[in-house]
Each structure stands twice: as C-alpha cells, then as structure tokens.
N, C-alpha and C positions, 0 to 999 in steps of 0.2 A: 834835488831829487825829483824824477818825474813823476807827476800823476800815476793813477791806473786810468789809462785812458780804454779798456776795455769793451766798456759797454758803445760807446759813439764809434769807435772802430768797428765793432762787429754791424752796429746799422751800415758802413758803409760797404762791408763787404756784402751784405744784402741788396744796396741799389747795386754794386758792382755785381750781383748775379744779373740783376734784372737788365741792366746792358745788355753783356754780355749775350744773354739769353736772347736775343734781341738781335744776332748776331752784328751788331756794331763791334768793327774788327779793325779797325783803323788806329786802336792805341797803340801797334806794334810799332811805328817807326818813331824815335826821337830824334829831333821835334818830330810831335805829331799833325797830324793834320790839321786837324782843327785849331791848332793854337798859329798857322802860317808864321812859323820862323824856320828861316833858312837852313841856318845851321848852330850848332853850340859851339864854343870856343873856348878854347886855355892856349894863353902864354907858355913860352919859356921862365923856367925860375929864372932867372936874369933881366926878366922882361921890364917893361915901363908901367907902373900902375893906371896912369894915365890915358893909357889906350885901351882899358875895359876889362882888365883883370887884377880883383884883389889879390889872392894867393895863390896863382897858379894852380890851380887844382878844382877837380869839376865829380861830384858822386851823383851817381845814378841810379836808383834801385829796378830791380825788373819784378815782380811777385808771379809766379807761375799757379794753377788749381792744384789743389791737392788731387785731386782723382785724375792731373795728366800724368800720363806714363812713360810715354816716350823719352830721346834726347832731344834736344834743340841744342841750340846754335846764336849767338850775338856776333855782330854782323858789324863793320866799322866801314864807313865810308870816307875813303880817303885819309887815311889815320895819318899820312907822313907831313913834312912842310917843304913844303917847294911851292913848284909855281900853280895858274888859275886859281884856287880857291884860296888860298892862305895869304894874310895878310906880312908882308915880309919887314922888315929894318934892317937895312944893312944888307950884309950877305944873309943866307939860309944856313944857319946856325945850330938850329932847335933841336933837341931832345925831346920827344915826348912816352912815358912808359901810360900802354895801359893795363889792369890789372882787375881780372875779377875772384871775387869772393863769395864765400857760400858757409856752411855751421855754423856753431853756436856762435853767437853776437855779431853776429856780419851785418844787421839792422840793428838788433835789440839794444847793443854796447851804444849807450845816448854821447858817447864821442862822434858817433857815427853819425849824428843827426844834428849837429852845433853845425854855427854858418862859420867856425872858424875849423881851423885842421890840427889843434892842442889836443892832448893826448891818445889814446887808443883809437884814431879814425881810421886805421886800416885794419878794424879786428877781422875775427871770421877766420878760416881754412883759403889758404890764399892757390887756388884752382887752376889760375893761368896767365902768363906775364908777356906781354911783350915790349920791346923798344921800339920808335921810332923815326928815322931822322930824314934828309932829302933825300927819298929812293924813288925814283921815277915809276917802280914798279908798282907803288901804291897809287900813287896821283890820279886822280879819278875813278880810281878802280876800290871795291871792296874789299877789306881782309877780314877772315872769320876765323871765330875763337869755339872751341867746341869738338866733337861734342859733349853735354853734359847732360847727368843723370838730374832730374827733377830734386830727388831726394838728397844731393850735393848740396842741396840750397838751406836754409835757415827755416825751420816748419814754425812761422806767426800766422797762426789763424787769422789776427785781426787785422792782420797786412793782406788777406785773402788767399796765403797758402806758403809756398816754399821762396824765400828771397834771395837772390843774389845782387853781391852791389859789383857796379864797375867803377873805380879811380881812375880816372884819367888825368896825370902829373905833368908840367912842363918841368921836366929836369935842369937841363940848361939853355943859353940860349936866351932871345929876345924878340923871336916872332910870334905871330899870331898862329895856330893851329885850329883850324873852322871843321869842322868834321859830321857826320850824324854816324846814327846806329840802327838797328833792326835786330829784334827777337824774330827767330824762325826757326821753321821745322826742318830746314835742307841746306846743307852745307853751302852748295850753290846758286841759293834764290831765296828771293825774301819772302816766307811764307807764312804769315801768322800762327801763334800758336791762340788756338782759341781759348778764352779766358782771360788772358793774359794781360797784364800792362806791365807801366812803368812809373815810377815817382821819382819827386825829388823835394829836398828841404831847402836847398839853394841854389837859383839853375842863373845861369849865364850863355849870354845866346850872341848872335849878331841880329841886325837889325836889316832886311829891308833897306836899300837902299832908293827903290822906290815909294815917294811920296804917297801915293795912294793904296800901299798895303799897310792894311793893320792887322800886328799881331796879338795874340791872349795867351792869357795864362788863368792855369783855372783849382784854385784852392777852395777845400769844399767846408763848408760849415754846419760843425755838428752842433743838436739842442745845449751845449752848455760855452759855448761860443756866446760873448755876450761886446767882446773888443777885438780887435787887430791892431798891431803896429805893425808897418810896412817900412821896408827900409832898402833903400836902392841906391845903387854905386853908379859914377860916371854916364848917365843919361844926357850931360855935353849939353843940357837947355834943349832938346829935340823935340819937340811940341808939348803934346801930356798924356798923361795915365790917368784914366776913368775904370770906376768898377761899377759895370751894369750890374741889377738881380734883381730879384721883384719887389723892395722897396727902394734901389737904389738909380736912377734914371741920369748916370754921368756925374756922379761923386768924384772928385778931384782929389788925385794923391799928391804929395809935395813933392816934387823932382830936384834933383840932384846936378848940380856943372860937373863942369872937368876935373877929374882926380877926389871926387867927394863923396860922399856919403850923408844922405837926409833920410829921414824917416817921418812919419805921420802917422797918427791915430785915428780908428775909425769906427763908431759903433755899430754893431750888430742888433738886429731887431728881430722879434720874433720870426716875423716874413719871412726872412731869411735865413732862418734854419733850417737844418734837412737842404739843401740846396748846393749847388755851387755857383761862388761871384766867377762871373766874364772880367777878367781884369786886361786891359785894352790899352796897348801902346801904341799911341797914333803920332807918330812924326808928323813936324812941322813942316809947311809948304817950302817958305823959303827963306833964307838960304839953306840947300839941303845940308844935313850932317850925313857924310858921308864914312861908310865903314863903322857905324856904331856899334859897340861890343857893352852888352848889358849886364849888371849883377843884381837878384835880386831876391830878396825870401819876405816870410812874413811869420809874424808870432802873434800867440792869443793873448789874453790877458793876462794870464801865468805866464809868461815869458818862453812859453814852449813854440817850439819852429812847427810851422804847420806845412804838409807836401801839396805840391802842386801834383795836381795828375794829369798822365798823357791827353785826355777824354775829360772832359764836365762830365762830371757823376750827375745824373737824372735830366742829364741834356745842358742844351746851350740854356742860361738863363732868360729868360723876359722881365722886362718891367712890367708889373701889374700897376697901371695907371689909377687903380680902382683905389691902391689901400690908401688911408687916411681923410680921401672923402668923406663928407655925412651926407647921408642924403634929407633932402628940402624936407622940412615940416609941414 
C-alpha cells in the first residue's frame, strides 16, 4: 500500500512553480536538455535482454497546469525502426505501439508506477493508439498525437495538474527502436507549453557514444527522504555513476555488466533535502562501449519508485564544500 505522499508532493509542485515561473522552458522535450541523452529506447518483445531492454516497454508521464486551457499535442520523433537511428539485429522486424492515456488512474493506479509491467499498468481512458513498424515515412521525421483537451488528462494536484501517460511497447520483433518526444502547443512545431513537464519512474535511454559526454538524471528529494536504493540494468561495465548534491561531491553507485541488474544503497542527509541529486553517467574512456542502452529507477526507503524529472527541480545541484567542516577553535 502506498503512502500518502501528499504533503512532499505538494512542496514540489511549489518549486515546480518557481521554475517554471522563471521561465525555464526546456522540460518540454524527452530526453531533456539538461539531462544530454540522445534518445530513449524500447525493444521489440522478441528482443534480446542483453542489448538494454528489460521488458520491452517504456512509460512517460507529461503533467500539464491546471489553469492551461488550450490543446496541445505530443510529438514522436522518429517512432518507426529502420535505418539511421535504430539499432537493428537481423532484418527490420519490429513492431512498436505507442499509446496515450489520460482519466481516472492513468498516474494514480500504483501499477502504473512499479518498474515492472504486472497488473493494471495501462489504466486510465486510452486517448490514442498507434503502431509502428519500418516505414520510411517516419524515419527522421516527427509523428504527432493530438489534439488533446487538458482536462482528458488525470487532475493530481500533487503531480502539478492534469497527467497523461504515454506506453511505448515493442510488440514484436528484435530490434532497437531509439526515439524522443516533445509536448507542444502546434501540431507542426515543437512549442512548449508553459508550465509543463514530464516524469518518469523507470526510464531507459541510450547512451552517448561519445566518450566525453555525460549524461544526468535528476530525482528529487523530499524532507522525509532519509535512503535510496538504486538499481540499474545492463550498463556493460561503461565507466560509473556518481550522484553530485550538496553533501554529496561523487558518491559511487554500484554498476551493473551485461544482461544484469545491481542495485546499491545510499543515504540521504539533511543537506539534501528539498533538492535534487545530479545523477551522472560518465562512460569509460577506453575501450569505448558502443550503442549502450540503459535501464534504470530508484526507490526510497519504503520501497516506493521515486520520478526522475525532465528539469532538476531548484536547479542543477552543487556540492557545498562547506558542510561537515568545523571551524578552528
């Protein structure tokens, strides 16, 4: 049974005004900017676990303001599998459906928020469907879903307003489908809608094939945050995972080989409340790992999944060099 997580929610929709407000407009595309990953990724159900996909399947939430009124529009880039971007095995094979949601329990339903895909994970009012497979007509190019009324969406206050999730499934098939997305106000251009972002409980991404980018991911931590356990799929031995914040100056997560899953523990200090960790995947120099496809979530000390957001909520972190100092007598 979950918590009421109520009260730590509603502080975040508080810093998520003061963003916002602040016009920091940049959570609209997934991956966002700040976190510099390429793109997100799903297998074909058929696929090989091996190459960076636990279950085929990838959820995204979007949260809209309650005081937007307009339509908007989600936005796929490149949704089909064929050639440039998609990692292929074999022939181009793949099915991929994606599918969004919106009413009652499309968030709330806590199937909806497990890192596995067991029972009711596709609740909610099922708003728009489409399949995938190699059509040249997508390949590089955007396909938009839309449009949709604000109020179609799931009204959680302490999500920051009305939610809709997207499912993206690999049906059948055994290749890689790499993809992004964009919340927007125009059927034909990626235009933010203000306010807005995106979350997720368990995101899967590619990696950087160049050595000298690092990407983040940025989960935030509310005052009864006291542990995390992290736990991450297939990272292939590819250098390490450090979470910067202001008492944490390159804390080491425990990394995972090929076809595995490790986890790690880490505590949380007052410091670090109200904040979010810079969680920072820095591939190894050499030999590169090439085409790495990542799985990866994290839970508090209840065992509850905590979301990663588009944006570090109240900024990128810093280490505060100062805390735990005394000063000289």
């Amino acid at each position: 049974m979950m918590r009421n997580m109520k009260p730590t929610l509603t502080v975040i929709c508080l810093l998520l005004n003061l963003i916002f407000n602040s016009n920091r407009l940049s959570a609209q595309p997934v991956p966002a900017i700040d976190e510099n990953i390429p793109y997100l990724v799903t297998f074909g159900g058929d696929g090989d676990t091996a190459w960076g996909d636990d279950d085929f399947c990838q959820i995204i939430f979007f949260s809209l303001p309650e005081t937007y009124e307009h339509p908007f529009f989600i936005r796929v880039f490149d949704p089909d599998i064929s050639e440039d971007i998609d990692e292929p095995k074999g022939e181009w094979d793949t099915i991929t459906r994606f599918s969004i949601y919106g009413g009652q329990g499309a968030c709330s339903e806590e199937d909806a928020r497990r890192s596995n895909l067991k029972g009711n994970y596709n609740s909610g009012n099922l708003l728009a469907t489409k399949t995938f497979n190699a059509n040249p007509r997508y390949n590089n190019n955007w396909y938009t879903f839309g449009p949709f009324n604000p109020t179609e969406g799931e009204l959680l206050r302490d999500y920051g307003g009305y939610i809709f999730k997207l499912i993206i499934e690999g049906l059948s098939g055994d290749d890689g489908n790499l993809y992004k997305l964009f919340l927007t106000t125009e059927r034909d251009e990626n235009r933010p809608v203000e306010g807005a972002f995106a979350f997720y409980f368990k995101y899967k991404f590619r990696l950087y094939n160049d050595v000298n980018e690092v990407s983040h991911i940025y989960p935030y931590i509310t005052s009864d945050v006291i542990a995390i356990k992290q736990s991450n799929f297939d990272w292939d031995n590819d250098g390490f995972i450090r979470i910067i914040s202001p008492a944490k100056n390159g804390e080491l997560l425990k990394t995972s080989g090929d076809d595995q899953w490790t986890e790690s523990r880490h505590t949380i200090t007052k410091e670090e409340h109200n904040s979010s960790l810079d969680i920072q995947l820095i591939k190894r120099k050499s030999p590169m790992v090439k085409d790495n496809n990542v799985v990866i979530f994290l839970e508090n000390q209840y065992g509850e999944l905590m979301p990663f957001y588009s944006i570090p909520i109240g900024g990128i972190p810093k280490y505060k060099y100062s805390i735990g100092i005394k000063p000289k007598k």
